[in-house]
Each structure stands twice: as structure tokens, then as C-alpha cells.
C-alpha positions in Angstrom: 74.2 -38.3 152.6 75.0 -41.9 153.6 71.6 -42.0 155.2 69.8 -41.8 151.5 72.7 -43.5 149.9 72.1 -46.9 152.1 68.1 -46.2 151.2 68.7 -46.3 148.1 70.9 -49.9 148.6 68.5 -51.2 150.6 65.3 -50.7 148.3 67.8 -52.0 145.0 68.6 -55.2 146.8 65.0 -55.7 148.4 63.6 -55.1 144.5 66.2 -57.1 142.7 65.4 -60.3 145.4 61.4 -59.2 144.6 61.6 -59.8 140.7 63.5 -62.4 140.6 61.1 -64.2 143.1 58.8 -63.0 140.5 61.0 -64.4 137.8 60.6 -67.9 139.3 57.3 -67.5 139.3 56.6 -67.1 135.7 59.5 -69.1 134.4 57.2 -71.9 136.6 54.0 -70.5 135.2 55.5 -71.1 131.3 56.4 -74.4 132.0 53.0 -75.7 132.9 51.6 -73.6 130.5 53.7 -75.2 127.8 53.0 -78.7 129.1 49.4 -77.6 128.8 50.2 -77.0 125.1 51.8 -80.0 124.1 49.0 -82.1 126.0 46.1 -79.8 123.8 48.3 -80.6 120.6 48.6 -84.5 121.4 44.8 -85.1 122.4 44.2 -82.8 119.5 46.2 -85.3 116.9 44.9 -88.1 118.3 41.2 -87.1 117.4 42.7 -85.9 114.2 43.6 -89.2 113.3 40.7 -91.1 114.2 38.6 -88.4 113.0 36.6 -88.4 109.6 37.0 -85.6 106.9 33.8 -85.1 105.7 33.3 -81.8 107.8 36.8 -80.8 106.8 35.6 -76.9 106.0 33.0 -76.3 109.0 35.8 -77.6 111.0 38.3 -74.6 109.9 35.2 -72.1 110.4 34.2 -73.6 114.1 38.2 -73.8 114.9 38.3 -69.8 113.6 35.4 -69.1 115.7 36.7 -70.8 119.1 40.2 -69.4 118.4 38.8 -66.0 117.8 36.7 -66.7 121.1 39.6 -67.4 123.4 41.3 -64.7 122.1 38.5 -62.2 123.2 38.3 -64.4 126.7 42.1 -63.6 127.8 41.2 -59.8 126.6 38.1 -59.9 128.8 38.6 -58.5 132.5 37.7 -60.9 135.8 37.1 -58.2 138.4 38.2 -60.1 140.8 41.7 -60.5 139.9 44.0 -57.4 139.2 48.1 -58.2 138.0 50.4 -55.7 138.3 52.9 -55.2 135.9 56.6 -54.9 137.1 56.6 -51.5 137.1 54.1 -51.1 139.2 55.3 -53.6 141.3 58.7 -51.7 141.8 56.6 -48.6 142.0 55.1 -49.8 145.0 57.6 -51.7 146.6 60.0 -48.6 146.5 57.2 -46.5 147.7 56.9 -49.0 150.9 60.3 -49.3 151.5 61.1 -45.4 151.7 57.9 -44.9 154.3 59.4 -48.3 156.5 62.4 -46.9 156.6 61.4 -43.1 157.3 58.8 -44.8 160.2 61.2 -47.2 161.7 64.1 -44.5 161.8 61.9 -42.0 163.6 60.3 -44.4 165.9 64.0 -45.9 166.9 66.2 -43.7 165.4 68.3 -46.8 164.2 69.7 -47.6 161.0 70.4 -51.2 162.1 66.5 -51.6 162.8 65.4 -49.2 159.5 67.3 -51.7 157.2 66.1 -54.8 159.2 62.2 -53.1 158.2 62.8 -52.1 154.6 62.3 -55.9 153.4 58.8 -56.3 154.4 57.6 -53.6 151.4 57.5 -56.8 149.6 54.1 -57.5 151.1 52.9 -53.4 150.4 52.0 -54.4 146.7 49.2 -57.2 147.4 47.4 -55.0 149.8 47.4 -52.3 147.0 46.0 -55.0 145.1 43.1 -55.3 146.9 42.3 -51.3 147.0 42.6 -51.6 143.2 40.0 -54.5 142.3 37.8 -52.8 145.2 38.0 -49.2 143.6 37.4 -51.2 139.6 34.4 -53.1 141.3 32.9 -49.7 142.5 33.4 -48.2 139.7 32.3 -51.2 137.0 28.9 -50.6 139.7 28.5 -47.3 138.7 28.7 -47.5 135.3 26.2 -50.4 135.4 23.7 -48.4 136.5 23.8 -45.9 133.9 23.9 -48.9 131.4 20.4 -50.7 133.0 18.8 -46.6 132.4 20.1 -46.7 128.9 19.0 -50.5 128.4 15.4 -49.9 129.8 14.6 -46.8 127.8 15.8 -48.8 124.3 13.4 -51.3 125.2 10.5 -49.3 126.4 11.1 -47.5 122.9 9.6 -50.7 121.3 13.1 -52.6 120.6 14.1 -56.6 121.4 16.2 -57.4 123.9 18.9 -58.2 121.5 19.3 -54.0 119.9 18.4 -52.9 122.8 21.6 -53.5 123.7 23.1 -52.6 120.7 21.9 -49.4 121.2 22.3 -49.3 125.2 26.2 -49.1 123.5 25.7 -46.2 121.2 24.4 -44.3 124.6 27.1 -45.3 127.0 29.6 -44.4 124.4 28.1 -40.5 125.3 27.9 -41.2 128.7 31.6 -42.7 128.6 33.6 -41.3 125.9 36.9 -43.3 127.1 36.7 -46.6 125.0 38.2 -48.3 128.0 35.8 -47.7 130.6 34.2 -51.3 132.0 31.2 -51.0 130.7 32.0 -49.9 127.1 34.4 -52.8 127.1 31.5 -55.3 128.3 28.9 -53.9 126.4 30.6 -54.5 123.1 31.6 -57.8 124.0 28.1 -58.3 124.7 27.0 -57.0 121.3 29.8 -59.1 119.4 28.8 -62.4 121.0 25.0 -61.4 120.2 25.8 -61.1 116.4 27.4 -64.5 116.9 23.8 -65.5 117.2 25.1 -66.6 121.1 22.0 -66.8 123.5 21.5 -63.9 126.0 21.5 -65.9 128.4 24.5 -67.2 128.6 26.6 -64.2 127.7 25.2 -62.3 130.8 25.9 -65.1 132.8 29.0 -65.2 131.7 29.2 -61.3 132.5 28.4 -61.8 136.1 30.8 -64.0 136.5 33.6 -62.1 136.0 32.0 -59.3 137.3 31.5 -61.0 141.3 29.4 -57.9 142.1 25.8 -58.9 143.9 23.7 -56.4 141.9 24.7 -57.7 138.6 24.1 -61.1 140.0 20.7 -60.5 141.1 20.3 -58.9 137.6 21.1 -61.3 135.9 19.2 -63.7 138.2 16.0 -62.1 137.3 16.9 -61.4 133.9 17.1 -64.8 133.0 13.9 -66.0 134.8 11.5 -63.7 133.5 12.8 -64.3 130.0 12.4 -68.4 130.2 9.1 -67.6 132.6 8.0 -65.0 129.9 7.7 -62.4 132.2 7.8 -58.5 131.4 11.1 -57.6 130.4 10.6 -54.2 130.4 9.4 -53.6 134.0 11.9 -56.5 134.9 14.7 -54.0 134.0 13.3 -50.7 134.9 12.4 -52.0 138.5 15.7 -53.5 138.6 17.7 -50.6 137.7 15.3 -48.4 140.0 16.1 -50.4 142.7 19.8 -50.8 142.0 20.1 -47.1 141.5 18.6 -46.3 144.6 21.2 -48.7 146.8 24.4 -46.8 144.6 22.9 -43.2 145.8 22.4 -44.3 149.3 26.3 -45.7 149.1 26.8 -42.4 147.3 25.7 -40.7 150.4 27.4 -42.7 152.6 30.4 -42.6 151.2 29.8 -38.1 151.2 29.1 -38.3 155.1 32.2 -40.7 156.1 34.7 -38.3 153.6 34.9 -36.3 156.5 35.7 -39.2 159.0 38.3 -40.5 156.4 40.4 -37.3 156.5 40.2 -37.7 160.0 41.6 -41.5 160.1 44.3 -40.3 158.2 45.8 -37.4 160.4 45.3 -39.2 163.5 47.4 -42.1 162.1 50.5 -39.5 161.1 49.7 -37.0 164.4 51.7 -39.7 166.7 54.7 -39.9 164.2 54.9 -35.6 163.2 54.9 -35.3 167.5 57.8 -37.8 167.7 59.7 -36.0 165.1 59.1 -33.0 167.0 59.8 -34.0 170.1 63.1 -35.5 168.9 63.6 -32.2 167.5 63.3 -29.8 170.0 63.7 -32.0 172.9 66.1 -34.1 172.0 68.2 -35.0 175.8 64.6 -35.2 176.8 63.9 -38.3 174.2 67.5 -39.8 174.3 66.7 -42.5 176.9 63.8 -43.9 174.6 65.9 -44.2 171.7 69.2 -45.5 173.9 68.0 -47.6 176.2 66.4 -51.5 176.0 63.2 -50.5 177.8 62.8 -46.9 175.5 62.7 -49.7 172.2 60.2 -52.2 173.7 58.1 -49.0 174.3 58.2 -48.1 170.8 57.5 -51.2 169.5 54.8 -51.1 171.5 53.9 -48.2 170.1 54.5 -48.9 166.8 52.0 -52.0 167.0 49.3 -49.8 168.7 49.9 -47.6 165.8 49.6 -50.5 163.2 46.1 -52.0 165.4 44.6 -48.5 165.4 45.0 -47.8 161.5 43.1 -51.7 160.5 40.6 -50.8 163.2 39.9 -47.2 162.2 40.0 -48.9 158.9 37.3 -51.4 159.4 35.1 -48.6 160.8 35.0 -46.4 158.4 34.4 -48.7 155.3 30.2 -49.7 155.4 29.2 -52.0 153.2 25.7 -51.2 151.5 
């Protein structure tokens, strides 16, 4: 009972030192943002009074526009970059905390050196992070691919560039019924700017860049030079899609044969803590001098770093990049 009531203490002080760290942060982050806002406003009043008012109406419409414009921008995802909200945050770090503890307790059997561990959940949440943007990337991949088959059969059907994908949309949106999958999002952002009379060009560009995924680079790459070069479109895109298609189902494949190997990562790296715990368990004068003596401790340490060295090494292996 005291055990799990100074777990609990520990993970409500590390979390409450967390998010107000993270407090800081965005307290700082307003600031700028508001000195941002008054610089915007002064350069913008400075123009306004040295500006002419002949163009007062196109003005308001162009101001609309670029207003309605940043407005879809901050809605628009960069793949790259992933924020957790604070629940999720104190999700995680809770989470991180209760598995440091548990590890370090059964590994020293210490409450001293469990509580001195708990803090470092802190830096659990950025390396969740990064599993997160990898898994959207893979995913945003795979629903590209399905978007290029839609895209090349609209245009092969006879249609421009421009409703082709207009209706590349109406098909994903069967493919995809969740209206918040990536490529739904993208597709209709793509469709909106097009009716904005915005050139292709540039709004796929501007798609890759958020994307940072090398097949919609090359894509778009190719895209753009056989449209200036006047190229063939249609085989442009159905090769390209071919191709890309090909590389997801050998990753696809890939990723089928290592499943196996994943599973195995995993139980290897929990094997050496379950035979501690059932060591202490059933032999437990047998284990005492490990956990009572100065030499037992640097063992498990050293132990405990071998453990931490095996799991990014297993994990390197086991994650191919196609």
C-alpha cells in the first residue's frame, strides 16, 4: 500500500514540474507571437498610410482571400511535426513513470533508486513522438498510392488535370470513408486551392512539402516537368503510381516477414526482467546479495544498460528502410 501510494506521489510531482515546464514554454511562445502581431499591425499602418485608395474594394477581397488562406495553412498538417496535447502528454509520462519504477524496483529492489528513476519519463513522450509522425508518414504513403490509381484512371477517362482531381476525391471518399484520413484532407485542399484558379503546380509543391515523404517528392518532381516540358501526363502518372505501388507492396512484404522477428524483439527484451522477478521469488536468500551488496548493484546496472543497448540495437535491425 505505501509502495503504490509513493507511485502515485512521485508521477503527480514529476507531471506537475512537466506542465509547468510546458507552461513556460507557451507563456514564451505567446509573447513572441504577440510581438509578431503588433510588428504585422505597425508595418501594416504604415503602408496604410502611405498607401493610395483607389483599389480600396480589391483590397478587402485579396485581404479575405489571404486571411481565409492562412486560416486553411494552420489547419493543414506538416508530417513532420506531430504536438501532443497535454493529455497525452500526461498520458505518456504517467505511463513511463509506472514501467521506470516497476523496472528499477525489480532490478534493485530499492525505493530510494525507483524514485530517483521515475523523473526521466519526462523524455518517454518525444520518443513516442517520433513513432507517431513515422506511423502518419506510412500511413499518408499508403493512401497516396491509392490516390495516384484513382488520379490516373480520371485522366485516362479523357479528363484535365485539374477534375481529374476533383474526381480522384469523389473516389478516395469510397476508398476512405473517414473524412479525416490524410489524403481526403489533402485532396480537398487541393481541389479548394484549384477552384481558386491557383496553379497545379505550386499547390503540389506545396503538398510535398509538408508531406517530407521521397515518393511524393519524386512525384511531384516529375509531375511538374513533364507538364512545363509537355510531356504525357497520363503515362507520367500511371508509370509513377506503377512504380510507387510496387516499392509500398515490397515494404508491405517486408514489413509481413520481420512481424515475426518483432514479436520476438519484444519477449527477449521482457524474458530477462520476468526471470528476475522469478528468481527473486522463489529464490529469494539466493538473490539477496545482488540486491544488498555494492558489487550486486553495479551488476545490475550493468545489466540494466546491456538491457537498454540490446533493445536500440534489436531495434535498428529490425526496422528496413525500402
Amino acid at each position: 500500500m505505501q509502495l503504490a501510494l509513493m507511485v502515485m506521489v512521485i508521477g503527480v510531482v514529476s507531471l506537475t514540474l512537466y506542465l509547468f515546464l510546458e507552461k513556460a514554454k507557451e507563456s514564451k511562445k505567446r509573447k513572441k507571437s504577440k510581438e509578431n502581431v503588433e510588428q504585422i499591425r505597425n508595418t501594416n499602418t504604415g503602408k496604410m498610410q502611405k498607401g493610395i485608395c483607389e483599389n480600396q474594394s480589391s483590397s478587402i477581397s485579396s485581404d479575405r482571400n489571404t486571411n481565409v488562406e492562412a486560416a486553411n495553412n494552420q489547419a493543414l498538417i506538416d508530417y513532420d511535426i506531430y504536438i501532443m496535447s497535454n493529455k497525452e502528454r500526461s498520458f505518456y509520462i504517467c505511463l513511463a513513470a509506472a514501467f521506470l519504477f516497476f523496472v528499477a524496483y525489480v532490478f534493485y529492489k530499492s525505493i530510494f533508486i525507483s524514485v530517483f528513476a521515475v523523473p526521466f519519463a519526462i523524455f518517454y513522450p518525444k520518443m513516442r513522438n517520433k513513432d507517431i509522425v513515422r506511423k502518419r508518414k506510412t500511413e499518408l504513403s499508403l493512401q497516396f498510392k491509392e490516390a495516384l490509381y484513382a488520379l490516373s484512371s480520371s485522366l485516362i477517362a479523357g479528363r484535365s488535370i485539374e477534375s481529374a482531381f476533383k474526381e480522384a476525391l469523389k473516389d478516395l471518399t469510397l476508398i476512405y470513408p473517414d473524412p479525416n484520413a490524410y489524403i481526403i484532407k489533402e485532396f480537398e485542399y487541393i481541389t479548394r486551392r484549384i477552384e481558386m484558379n491557383e496553379p497545379i503546380e505550386d499547390i503540389l509543391n506545396d503538398f510535398a512539402g509538408r508531406a517530407h515523404l521521397e515518393d511524393i517528392d519524386n512525384f511531384v518532381d516529375v509531375f511538374i516537368i513533364g507538364k512545363r516540358t509537355g510531356g504525357n501526363i497520363i503515362e507520367i502518372i500511371k508509370n509513377t503510381s506503377n512504380i510507387i505501388g510496387d516499392k509500398l507492396n515490397i515494404k508491405q512484404e517486408i514489413d509481413t516477414l520481420l512481424a515475426e522477428r518483432k514479436f520476438e524483439q519484444k519477449v527477449l527484451n521482457i524474458m530477462p526482467i520476468a526471470m528476475i522477478l522469478l528468481l527473486t521469488w522463489t529464490t529469494e536468500d539466493y538473490m539477496a546479495p545482488v540486491f544488498e551488496t555494492f558489487a550486486g548493484r553495479i551488476a545490475m546496472t550493468v545489466a540494466v544498460l546491456l538491457l537498454g543497448l540490446a533493445y536500440f540495437i534489436s531495434k535498428k535491425i529490425i526496422s528496413i528502410e525500402v
